[in-house]
TORPA-4810 file (N, C-alpha, C, O; in nm, 3 decimals):
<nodes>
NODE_1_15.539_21.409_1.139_15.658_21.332_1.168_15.650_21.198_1.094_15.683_21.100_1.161_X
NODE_2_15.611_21.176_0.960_15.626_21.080_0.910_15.718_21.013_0.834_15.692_20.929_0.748_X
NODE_3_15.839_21.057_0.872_16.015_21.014_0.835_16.006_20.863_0.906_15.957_20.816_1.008_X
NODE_4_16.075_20.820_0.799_16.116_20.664_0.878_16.204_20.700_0.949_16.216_20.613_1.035_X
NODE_5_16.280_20.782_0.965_16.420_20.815_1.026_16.366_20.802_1.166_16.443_20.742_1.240_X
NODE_6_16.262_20.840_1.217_16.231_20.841_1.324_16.169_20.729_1.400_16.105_20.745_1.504_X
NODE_7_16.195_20.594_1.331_16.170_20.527_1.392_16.294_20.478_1.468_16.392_20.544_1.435_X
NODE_8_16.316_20.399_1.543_16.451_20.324_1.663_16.460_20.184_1.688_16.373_20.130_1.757_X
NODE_9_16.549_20.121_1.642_16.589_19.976_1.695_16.628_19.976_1.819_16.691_20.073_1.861_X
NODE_10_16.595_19.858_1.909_16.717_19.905_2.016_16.641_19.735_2.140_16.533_19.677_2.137_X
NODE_11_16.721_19.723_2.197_16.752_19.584_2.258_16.694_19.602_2.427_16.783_19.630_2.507_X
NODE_12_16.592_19.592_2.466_16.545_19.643_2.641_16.560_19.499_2.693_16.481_19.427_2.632_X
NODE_13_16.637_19.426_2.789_16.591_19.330_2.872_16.601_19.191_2.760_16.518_19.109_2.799_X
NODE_14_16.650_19.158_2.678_16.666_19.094_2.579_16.566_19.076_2.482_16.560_18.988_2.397_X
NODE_15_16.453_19.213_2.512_16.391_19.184_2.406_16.418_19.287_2.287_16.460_19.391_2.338_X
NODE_16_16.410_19.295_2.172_16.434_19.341_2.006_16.324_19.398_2.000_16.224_19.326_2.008_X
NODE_17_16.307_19.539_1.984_16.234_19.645_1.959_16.267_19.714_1.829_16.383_19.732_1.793_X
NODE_18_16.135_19.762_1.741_16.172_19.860_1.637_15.994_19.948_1.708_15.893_19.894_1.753_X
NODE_19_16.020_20.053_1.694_15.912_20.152_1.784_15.967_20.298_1.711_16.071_20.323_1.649_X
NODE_20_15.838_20.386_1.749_15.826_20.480_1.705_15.724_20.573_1.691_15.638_20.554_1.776_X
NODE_21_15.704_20.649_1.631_15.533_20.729_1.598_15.491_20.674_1.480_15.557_20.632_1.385_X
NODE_22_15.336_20.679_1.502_15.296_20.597_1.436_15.342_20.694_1.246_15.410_20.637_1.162_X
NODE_23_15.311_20.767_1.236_15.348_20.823_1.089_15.507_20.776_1.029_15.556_20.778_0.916_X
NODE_24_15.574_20.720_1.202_15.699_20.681_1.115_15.733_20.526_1.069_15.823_20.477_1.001_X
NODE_25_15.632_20.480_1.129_15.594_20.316_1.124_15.564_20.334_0.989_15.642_20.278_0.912_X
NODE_26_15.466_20.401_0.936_15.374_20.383_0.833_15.492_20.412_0.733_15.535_20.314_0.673_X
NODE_27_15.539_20.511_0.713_15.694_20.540_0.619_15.765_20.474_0.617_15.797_20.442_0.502_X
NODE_28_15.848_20.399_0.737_15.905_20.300_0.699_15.864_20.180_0.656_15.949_20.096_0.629_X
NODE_29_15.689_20.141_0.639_15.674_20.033_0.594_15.616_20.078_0.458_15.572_19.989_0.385_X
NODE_30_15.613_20.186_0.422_15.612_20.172_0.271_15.717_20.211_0.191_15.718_20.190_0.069_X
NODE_31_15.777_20.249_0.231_15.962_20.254_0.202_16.007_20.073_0.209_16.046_20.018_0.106_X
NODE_32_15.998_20.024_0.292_16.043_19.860_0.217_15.929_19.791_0.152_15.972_19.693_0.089_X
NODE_33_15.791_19.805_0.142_15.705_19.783_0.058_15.774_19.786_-0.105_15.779_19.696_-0.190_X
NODE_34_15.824_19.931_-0.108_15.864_19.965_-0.252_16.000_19.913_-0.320_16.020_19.890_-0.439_X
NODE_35_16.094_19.900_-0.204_16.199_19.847_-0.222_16.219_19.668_-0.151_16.288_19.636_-0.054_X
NODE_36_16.182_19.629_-0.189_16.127_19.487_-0.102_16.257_19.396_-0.180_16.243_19.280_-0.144_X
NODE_37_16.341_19.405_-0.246_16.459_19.314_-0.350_16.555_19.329_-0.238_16.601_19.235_-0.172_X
NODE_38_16.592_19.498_-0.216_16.687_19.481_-0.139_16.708_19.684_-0.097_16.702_19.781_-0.173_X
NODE_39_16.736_19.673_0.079_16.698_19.810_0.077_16.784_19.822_0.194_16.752_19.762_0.296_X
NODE_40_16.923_19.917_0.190_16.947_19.971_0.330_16.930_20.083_0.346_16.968_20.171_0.269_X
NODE_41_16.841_20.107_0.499_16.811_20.248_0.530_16.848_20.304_0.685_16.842_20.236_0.787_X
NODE_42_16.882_20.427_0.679_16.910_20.414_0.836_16.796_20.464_0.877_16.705_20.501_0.802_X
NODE_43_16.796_20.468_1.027_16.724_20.489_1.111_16.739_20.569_1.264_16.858_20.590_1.288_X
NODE_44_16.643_20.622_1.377_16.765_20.657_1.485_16.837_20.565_1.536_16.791_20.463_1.588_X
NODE_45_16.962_20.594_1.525_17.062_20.519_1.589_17.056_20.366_1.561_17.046_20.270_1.638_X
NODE_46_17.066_20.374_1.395_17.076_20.237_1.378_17.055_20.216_1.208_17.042_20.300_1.120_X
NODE_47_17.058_20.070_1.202_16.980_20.043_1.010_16.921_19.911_1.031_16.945_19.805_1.089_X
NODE_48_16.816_19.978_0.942_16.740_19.840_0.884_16.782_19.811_0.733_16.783_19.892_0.639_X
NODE_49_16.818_19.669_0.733_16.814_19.642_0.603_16.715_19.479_0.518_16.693_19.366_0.562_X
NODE_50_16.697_19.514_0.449_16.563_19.369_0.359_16.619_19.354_0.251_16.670_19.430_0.169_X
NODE_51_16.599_19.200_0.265_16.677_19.153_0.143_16.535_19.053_0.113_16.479_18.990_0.202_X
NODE_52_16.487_19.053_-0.040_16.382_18.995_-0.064_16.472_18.793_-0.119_16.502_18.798_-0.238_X
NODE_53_16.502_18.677_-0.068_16.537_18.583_-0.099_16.432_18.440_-0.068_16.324_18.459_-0.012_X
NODE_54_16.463_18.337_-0.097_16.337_18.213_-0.094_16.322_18.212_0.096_16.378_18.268_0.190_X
NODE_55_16.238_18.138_0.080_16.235_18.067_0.215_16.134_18.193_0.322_16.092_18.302_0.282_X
NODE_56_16.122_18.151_0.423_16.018_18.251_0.501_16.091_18.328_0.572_16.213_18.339_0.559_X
NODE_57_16.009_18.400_0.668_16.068_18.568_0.757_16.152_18.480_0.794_16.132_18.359_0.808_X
NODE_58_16.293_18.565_0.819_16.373_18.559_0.935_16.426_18.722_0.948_16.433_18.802_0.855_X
NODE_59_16.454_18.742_1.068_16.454_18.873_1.115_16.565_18.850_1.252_16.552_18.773_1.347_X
NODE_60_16.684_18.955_1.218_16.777_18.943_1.252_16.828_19.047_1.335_16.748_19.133_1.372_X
NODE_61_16.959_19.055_1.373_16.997_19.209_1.434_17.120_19.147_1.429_17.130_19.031_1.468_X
NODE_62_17.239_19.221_1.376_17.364_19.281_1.347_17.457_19.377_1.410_17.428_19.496_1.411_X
NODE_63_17.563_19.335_1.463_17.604_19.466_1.519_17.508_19.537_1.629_17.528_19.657_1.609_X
NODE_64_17.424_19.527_1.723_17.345_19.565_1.822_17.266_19.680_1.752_17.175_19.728_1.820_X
NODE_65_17.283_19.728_1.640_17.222_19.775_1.603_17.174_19.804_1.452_17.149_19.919_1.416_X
NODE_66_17.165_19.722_1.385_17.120_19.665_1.199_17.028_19.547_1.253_17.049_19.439_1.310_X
NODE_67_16.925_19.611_1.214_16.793_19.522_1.201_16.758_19.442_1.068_16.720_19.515_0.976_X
NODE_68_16.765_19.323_1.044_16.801_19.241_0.934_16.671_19.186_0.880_16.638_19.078_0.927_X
NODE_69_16.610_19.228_0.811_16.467_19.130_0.772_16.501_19.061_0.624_16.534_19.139_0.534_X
NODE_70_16.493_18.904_0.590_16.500_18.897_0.504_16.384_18.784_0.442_16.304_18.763_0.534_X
NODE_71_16.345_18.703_0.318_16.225_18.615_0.354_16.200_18.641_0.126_16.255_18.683_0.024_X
NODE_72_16.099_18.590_0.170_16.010_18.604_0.014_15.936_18.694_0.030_15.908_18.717_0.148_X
NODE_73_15.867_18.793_-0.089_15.823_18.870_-0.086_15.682_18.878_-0.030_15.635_18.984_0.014_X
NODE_74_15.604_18.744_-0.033_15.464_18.732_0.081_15.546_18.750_0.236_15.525_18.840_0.318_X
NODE_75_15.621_18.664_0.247_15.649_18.667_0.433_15.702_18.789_0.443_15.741_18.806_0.559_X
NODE_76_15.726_18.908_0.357_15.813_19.018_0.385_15.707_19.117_0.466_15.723_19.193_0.562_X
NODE_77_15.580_19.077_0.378_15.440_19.159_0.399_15.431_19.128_0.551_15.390_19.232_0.603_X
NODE_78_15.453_19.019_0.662_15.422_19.009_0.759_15.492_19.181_0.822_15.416_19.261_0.877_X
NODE_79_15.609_19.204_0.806_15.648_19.310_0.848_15.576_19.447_0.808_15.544_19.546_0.874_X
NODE_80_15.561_19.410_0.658_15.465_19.560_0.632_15.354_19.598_0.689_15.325_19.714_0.718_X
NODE_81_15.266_19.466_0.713_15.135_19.484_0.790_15.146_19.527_0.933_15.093_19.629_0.976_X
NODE_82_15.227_19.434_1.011_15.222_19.491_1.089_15.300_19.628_1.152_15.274_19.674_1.263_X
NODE_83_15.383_19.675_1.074_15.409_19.849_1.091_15.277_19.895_1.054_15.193_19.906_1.143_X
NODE_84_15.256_19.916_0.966_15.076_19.962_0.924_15.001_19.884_1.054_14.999_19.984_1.126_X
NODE_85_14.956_19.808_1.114_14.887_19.765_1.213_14.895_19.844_1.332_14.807_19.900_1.396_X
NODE_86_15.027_19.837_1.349_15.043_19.880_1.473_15.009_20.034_1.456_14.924_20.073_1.537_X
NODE_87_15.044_20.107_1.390_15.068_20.248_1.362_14.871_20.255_1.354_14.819_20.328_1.438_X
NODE_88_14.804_20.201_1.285_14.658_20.213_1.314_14.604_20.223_1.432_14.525_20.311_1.463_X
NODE_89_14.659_20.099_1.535_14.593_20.105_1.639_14.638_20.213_1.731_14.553_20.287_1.781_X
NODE_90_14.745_20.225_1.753_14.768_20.367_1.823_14.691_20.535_1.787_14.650_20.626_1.858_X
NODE_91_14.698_20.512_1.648_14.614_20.641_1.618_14.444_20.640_1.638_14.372_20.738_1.617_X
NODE_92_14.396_20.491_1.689_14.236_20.515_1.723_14.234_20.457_1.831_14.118_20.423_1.854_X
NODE_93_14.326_20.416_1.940_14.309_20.377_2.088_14.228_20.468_2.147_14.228_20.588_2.118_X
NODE_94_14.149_20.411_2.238_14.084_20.544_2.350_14.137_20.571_2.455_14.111_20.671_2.521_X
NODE_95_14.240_20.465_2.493_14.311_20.415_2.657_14.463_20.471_2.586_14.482_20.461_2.464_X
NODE_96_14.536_20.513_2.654_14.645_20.506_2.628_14.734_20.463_2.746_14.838_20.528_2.747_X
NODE_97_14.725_20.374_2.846_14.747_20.278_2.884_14.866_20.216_2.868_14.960_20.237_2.944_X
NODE_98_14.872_20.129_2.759_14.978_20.022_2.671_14.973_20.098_2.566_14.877_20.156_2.515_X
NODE_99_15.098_20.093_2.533_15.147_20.163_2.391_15.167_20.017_2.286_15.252_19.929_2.304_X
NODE_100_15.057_20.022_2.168_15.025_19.940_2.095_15.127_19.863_2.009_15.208_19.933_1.947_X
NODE_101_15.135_19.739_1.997_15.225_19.639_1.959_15.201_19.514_1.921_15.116_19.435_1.963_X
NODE_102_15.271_19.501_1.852_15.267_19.342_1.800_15.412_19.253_1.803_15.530_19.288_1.790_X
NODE_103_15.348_19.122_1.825_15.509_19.046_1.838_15.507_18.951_1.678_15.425_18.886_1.612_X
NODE_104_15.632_18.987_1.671_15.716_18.874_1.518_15.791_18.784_1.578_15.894_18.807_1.641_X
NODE_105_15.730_18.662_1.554_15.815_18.529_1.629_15.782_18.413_1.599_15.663_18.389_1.582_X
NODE_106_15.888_18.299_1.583_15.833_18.181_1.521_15.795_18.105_1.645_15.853_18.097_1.753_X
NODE_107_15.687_18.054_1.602_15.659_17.921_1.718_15.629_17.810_1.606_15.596_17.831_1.489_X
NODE_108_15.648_17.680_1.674_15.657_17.543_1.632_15.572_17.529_1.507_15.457_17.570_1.519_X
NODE_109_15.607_17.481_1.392_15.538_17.408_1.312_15.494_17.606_1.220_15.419_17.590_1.124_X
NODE_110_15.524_17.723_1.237_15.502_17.835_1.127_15.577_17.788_1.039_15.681_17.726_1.057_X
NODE_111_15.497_17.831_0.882_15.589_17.783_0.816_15.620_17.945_0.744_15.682_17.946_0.637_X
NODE_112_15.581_18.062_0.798_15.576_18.192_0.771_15.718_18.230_0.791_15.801_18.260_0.704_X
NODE_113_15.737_18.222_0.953_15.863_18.206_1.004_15.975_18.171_1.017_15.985_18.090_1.110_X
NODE_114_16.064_18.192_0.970_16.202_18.075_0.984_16.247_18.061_1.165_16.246_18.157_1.243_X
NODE_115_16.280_17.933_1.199_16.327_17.904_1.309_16.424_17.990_1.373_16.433_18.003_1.495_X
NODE_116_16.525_18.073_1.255_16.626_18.114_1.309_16.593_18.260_1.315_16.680_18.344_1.339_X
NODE_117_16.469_18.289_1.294_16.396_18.501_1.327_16.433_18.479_1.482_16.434_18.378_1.552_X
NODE_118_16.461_18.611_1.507_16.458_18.684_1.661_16.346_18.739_1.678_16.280_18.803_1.596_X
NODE_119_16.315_18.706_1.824_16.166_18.773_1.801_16.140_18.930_1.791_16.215_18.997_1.861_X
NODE_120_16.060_18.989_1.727_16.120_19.096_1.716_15.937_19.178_1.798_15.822_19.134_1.791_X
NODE_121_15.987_19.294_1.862_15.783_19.330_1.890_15.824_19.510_1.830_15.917_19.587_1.852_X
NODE_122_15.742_19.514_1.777_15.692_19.658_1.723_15.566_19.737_1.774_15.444_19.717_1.780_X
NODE_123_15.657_19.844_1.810_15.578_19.917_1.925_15.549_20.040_1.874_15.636_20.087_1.801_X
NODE_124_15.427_20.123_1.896_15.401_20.267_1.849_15.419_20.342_1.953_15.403_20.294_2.065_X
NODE_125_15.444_20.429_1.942_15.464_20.547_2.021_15.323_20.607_2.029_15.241_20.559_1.951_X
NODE_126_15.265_20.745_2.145_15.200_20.731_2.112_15.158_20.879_2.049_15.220_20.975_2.094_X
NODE_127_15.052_20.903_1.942_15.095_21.009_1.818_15.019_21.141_1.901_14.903_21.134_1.939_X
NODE_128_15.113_21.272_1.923_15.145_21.354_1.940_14.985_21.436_1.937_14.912_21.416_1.840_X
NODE_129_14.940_21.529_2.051_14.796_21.605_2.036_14.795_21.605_1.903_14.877_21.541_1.838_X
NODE_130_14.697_21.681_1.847_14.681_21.778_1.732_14.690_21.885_1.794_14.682_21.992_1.733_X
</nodes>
């Protein structure tokens, strides 16, 4: 299942989720890896789109459902890593417990971040027996 297609935007409790299995984390972050200038793709029930421009992450949402990342091509990597991050740790957890995640968010004085990103947390699903 390593289609980006299968990953999902979607809004719980006011918080901004992009989640999924981990093989689809990993696809969709090398799918905007490659296209990092400028890339719209859909997704379930939704689109992400990256626009590579100056200035640091900001990360957006559109329409309740267009996930907006845009930034320079280093702050873009914050997103690539952590789809690849997250998608790692789920595939070597021993607990499955908490389904593995990371949060994207500016706090005071990042200069990675733009003030105006939503916070966004990326969550793995968790990857299917063998």
């Amino acid at each position: 299942m390593g289609d980006h297609r299968h990953c999902r935007v979607s809004v719980l409790d006011g918080e901004l989720e992009l989640a999924g299995p981990p093989a689809a984390l990993r696809a969709l972050g090398r799918l905007l890896r490659q296209h990092a200038a400028h890339l719209e793709v859909a997704i379930t029930d939704g689109v992400v789109i990256q626009e590579e421009t100056e200035g640091p992450l900001t990360v957006g949402l559109r329409d309740g459902a267009t996930l907006h990342f845009s930034g320079r091509r280093g702050y873009l990597d914050i997103i690539w890593e952590a789809l690849d991050g997250v998608a790692d740790q789920a595939e070597t957890a021993d607990a499955h417990g908490v389904n593995r995640h990371q949060h994207i968010e500016y706090l005071p004085g990042d200069e990675y971040r733009s003030p105006a990103c939503v916070p966004l947390i990326i969550v793995a699903d968790w990857p299917e027996p063998a």
